[in-house]
Backbone as XML, in Angstrom:
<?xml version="1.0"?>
<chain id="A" units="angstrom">
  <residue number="1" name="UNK">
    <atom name="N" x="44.261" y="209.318" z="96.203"/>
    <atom name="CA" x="44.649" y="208.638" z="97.434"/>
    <atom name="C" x="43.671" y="207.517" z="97.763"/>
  </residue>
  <residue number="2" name="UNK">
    <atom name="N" x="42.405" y="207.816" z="97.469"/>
    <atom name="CA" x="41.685" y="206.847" z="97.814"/>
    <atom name="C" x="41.361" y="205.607" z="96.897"/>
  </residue>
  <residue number="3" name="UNK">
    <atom name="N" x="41.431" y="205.645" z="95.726"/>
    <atom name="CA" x="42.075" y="204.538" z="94.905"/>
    <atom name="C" x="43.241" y="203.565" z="94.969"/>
  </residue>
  <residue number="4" name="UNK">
    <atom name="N" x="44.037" y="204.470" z="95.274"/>
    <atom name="CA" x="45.527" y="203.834" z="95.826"/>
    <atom name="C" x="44.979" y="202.953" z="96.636"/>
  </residue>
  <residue number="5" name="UNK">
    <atom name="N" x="44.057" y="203.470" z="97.861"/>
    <atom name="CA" x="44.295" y="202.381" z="98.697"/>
    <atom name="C" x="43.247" y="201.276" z="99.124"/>
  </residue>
  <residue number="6" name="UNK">
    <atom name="N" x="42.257" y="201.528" z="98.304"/>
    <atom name="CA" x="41.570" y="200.565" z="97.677"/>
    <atom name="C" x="42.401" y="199.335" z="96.973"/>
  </residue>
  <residue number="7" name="UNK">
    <atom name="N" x="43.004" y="199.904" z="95.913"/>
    <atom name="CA" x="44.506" y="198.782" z="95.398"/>
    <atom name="C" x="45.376" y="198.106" z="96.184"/>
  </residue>
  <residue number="8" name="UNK">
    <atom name="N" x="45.368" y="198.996" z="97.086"/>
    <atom name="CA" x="46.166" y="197.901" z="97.840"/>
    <atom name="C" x="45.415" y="197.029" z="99.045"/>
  </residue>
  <residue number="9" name="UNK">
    <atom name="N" x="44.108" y="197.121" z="99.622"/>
    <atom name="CA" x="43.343" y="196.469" z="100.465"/>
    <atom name="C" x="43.169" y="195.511" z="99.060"/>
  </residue>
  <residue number="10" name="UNK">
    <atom name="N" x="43.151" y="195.794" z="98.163"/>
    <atom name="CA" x="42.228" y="194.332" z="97.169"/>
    <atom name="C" x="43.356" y="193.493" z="97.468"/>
  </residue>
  <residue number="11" name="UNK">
    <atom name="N" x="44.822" y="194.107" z="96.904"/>
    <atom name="CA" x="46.040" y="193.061" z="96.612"/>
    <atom name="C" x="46.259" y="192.489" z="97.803"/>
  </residue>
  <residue number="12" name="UNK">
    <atom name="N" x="46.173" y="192.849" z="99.148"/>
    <atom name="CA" x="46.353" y="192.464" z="100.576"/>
    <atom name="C" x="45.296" y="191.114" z="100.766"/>
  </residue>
  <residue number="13" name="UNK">
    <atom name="N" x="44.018" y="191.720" z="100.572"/>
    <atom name="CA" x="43.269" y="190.491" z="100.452"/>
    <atom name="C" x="43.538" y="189.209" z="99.688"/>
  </residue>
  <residue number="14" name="UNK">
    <atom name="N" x="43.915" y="189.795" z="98.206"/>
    <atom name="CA" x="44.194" y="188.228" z="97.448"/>
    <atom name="C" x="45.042" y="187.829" z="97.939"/>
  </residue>
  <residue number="15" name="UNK">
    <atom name="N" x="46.315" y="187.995" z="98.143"/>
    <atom name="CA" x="47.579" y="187.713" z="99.202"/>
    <atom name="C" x="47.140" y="186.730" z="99.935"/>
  </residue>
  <residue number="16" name="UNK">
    <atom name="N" x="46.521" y="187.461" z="101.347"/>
    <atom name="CA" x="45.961" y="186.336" z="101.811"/>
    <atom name="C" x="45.390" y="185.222" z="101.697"/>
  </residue>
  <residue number="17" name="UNK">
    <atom name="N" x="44.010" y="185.331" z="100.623"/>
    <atom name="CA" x="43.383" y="184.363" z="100.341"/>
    <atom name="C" x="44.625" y="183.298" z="99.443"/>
  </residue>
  <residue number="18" name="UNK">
    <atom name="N" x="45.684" y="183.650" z="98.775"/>
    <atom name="CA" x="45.818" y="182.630" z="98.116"/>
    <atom name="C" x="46.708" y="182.071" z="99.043"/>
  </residue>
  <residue number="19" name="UNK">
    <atom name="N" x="47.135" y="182.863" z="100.084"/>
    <atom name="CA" x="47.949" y="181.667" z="101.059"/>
    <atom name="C" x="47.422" y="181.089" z="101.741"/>
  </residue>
  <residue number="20" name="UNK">
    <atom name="N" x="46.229" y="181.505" z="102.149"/>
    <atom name="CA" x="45.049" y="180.256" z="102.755"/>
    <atom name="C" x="44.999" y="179.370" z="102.032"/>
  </residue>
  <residue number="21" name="UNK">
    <atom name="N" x="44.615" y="179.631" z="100.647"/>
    <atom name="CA" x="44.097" y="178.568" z="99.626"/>
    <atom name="C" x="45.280" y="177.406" z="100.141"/>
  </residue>
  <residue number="22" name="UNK">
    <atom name="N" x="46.674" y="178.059" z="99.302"/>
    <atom name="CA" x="48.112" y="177.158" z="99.343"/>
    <atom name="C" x="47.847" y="176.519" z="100.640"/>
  </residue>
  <residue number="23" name="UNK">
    <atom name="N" x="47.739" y="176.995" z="101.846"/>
    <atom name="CA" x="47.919" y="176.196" z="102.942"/>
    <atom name="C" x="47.283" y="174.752" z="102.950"/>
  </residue>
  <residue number="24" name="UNK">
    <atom name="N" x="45.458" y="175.171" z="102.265"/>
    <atom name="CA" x="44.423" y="174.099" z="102.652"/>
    <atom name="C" x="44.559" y="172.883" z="101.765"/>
  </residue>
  <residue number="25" name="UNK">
    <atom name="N" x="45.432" y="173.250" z="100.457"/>
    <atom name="CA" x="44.858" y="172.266" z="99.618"/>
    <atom name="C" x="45.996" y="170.836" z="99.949"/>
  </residue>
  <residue number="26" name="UNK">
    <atom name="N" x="45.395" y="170.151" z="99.690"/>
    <atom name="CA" x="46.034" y="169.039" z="99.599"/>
    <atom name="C" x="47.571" y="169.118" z="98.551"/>
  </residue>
  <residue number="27" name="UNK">
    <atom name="N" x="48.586" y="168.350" z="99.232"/>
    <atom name="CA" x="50.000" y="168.275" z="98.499"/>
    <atom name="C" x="50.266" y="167.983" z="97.061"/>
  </residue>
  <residue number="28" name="UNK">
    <atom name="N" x="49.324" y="166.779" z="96.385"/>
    <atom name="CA" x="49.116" y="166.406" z="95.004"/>
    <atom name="C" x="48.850" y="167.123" z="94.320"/>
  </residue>
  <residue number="29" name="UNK">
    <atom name="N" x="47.929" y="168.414" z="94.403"/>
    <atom name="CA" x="47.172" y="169.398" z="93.863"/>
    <atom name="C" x="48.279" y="170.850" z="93.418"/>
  </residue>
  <residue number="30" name="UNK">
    <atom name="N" x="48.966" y="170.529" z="94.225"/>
    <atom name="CA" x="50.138" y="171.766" z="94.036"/>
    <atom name="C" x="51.204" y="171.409" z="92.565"/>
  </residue>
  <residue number="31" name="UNK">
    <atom name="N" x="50.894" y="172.161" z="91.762"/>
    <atom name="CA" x="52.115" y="172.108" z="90.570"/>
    <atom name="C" x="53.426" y="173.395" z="90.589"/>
  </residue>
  <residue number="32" name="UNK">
    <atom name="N" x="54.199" y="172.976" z="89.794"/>
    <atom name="CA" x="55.195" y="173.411" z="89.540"/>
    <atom name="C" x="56.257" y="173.729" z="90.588"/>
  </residue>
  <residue number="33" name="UNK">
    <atom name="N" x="56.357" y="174.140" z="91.721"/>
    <atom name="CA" x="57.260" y="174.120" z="92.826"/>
    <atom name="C" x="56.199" y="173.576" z="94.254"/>
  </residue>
  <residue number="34" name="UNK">
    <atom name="N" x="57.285" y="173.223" z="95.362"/>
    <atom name="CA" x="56.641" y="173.174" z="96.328"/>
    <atom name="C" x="55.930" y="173.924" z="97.277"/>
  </residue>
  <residue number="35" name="UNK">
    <atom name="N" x="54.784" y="173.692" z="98.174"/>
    <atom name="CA" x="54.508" y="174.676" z="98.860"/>
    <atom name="C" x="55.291" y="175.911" z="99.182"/>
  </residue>
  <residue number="36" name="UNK">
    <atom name="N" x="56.495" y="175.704" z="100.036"/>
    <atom name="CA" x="57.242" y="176.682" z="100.521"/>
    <atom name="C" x="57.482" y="177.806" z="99.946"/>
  </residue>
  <residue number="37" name="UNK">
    <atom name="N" x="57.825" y="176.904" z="98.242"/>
    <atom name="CA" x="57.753" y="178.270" z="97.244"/>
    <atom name="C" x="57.261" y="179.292" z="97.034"/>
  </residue>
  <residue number="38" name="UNK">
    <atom name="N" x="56.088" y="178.617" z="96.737"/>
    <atom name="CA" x="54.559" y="179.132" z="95.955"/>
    <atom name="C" x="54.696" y="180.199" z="97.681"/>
  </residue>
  <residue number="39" name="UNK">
    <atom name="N" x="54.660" y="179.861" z="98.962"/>
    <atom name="CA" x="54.666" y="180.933" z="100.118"/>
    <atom name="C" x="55.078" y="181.992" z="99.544"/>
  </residue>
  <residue number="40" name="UNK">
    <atom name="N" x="56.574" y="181.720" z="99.927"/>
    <atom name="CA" x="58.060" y="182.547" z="99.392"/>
    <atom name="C" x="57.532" y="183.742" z="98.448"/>
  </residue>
  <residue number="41" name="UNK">
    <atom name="N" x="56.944" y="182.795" z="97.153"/>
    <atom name="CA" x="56.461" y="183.722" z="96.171"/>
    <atom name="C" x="55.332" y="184.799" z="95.829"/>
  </residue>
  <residue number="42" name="UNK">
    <atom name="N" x="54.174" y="184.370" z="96.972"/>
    <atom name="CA" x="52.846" y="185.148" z="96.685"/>
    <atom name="C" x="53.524" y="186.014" z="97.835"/>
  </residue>
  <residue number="43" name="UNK">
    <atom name="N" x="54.628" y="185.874" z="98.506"/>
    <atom name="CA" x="54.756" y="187.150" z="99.858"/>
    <atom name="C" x="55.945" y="187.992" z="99.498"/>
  </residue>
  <residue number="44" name="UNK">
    <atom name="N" x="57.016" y="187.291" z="98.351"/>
    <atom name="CA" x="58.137" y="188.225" z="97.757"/>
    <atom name="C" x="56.802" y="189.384" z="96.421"/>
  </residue>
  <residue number="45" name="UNK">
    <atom name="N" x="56.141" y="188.857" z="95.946"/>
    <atom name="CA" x="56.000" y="189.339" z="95.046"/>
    <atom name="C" x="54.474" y="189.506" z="95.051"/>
  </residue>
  <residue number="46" name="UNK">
    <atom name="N" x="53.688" y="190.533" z="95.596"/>
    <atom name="CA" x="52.483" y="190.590" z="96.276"/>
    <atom name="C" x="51.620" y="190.879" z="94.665"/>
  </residue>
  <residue number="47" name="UNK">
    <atom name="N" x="50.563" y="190.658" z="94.580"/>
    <atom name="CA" x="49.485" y="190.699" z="93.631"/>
    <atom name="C" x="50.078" y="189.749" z="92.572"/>
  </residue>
  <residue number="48" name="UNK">
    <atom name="N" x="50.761" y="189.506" z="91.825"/>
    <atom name="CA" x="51.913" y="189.135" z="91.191"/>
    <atom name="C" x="52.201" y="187.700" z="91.588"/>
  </residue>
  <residue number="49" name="UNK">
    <atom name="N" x="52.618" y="187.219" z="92.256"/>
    <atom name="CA" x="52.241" y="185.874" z="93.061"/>
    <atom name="C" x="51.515" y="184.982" z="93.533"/>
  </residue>
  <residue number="50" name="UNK">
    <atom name="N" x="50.408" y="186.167" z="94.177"/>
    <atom name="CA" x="48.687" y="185.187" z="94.177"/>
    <atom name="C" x="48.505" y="185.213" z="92.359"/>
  </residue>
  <residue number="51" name="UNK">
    <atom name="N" x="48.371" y="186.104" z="91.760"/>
    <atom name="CA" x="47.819" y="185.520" z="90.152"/>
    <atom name="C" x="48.865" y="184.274" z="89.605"/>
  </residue>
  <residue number="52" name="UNK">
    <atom name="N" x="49.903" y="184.279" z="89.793"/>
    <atom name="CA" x="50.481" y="183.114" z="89.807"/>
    <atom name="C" x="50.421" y="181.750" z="89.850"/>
  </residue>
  <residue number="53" name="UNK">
    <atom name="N" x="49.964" y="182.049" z="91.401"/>
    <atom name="CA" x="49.682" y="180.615" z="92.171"/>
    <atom name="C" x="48.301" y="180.184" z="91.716"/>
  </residue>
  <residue number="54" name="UNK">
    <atom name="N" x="46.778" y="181.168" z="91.648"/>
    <atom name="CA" x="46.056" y="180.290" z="90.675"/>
    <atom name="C" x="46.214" y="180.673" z="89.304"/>
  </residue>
  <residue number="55" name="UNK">
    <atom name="N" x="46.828" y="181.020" z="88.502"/>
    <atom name="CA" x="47.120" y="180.282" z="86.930"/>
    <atom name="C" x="48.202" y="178.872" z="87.016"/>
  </residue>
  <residue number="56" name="UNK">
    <atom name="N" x="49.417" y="179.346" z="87.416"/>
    <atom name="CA" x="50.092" y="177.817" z="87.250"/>
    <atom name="C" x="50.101" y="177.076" z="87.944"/>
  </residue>
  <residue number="57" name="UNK">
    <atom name="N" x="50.175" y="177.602" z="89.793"/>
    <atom name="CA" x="50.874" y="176.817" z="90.715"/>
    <atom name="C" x="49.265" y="175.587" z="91.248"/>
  </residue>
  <residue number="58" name="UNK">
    <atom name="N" x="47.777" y="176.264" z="91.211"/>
    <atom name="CA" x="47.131" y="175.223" z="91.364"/>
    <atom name="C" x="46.326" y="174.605" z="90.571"/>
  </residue>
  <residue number="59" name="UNK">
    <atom name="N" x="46.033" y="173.195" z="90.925"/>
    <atom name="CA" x="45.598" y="172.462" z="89.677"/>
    <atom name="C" x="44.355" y="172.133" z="89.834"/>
  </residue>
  <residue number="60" name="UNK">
    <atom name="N" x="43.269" y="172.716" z="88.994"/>
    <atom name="CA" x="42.012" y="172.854" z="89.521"/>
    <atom name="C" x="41.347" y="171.515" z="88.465"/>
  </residue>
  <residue number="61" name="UNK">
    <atom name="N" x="42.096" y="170.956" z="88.360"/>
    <atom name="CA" x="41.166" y="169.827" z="87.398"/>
    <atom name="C" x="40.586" y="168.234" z="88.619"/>
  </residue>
  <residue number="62" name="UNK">
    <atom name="N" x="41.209" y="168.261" z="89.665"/>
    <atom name="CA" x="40.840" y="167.433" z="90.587"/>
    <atom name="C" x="40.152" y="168.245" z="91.680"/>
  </residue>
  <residue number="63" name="UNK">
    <atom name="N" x="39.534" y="167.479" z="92.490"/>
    <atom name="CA" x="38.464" y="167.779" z="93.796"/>
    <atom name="C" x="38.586" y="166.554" z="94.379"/>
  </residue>
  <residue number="64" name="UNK">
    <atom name="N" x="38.936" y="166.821" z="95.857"/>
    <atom name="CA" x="39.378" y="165.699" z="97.424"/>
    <atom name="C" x="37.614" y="165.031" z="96.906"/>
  </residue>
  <residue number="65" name="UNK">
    <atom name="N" x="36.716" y="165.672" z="97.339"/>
    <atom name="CA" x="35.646" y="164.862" z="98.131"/>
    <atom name="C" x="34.916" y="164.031" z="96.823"/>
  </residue>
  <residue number="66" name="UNK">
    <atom name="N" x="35.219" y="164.121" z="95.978"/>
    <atom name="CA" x="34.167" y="163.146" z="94.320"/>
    <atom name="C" x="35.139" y="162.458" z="94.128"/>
  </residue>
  <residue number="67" name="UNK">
    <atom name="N" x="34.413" y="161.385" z="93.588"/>
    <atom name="CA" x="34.911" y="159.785" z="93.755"/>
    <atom name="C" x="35.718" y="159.816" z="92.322"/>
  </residue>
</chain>
């Protein structure tokens, strides 16, 4: 029982964090579908969706603030 729910406070957390992430980043930075999606998707499909969104959906080869 107490594993279980360890598993699921981790997956709850990434959840979140990656819809923070999705929220903050800038629009250019987002690949393969649009925001709304990538939402849609890390909240239809929990743990499963945040790993998603950072393998395909964000594009970590640019940074806002370096020239």
């Amino acid at each position: 029982m107490g594993r279980l729910l360890i598993v699921i406070v981790a997956a709850v957390i990434l959840d979140i964090f990656a819809v923070v992430d999705l929220v903050l980043i800038e629009k250019h930075r987002v690949r393969a579908f649009p925001k709304v999606f990538w939402v849609i998707i890390i909240l239809v499909v929990p743990f499963v969706g945040a790993i998603l969104w950072f393998l395909v959906g964000r594009d970590w080869g640019s940074r806002g603030g370096e020239p």
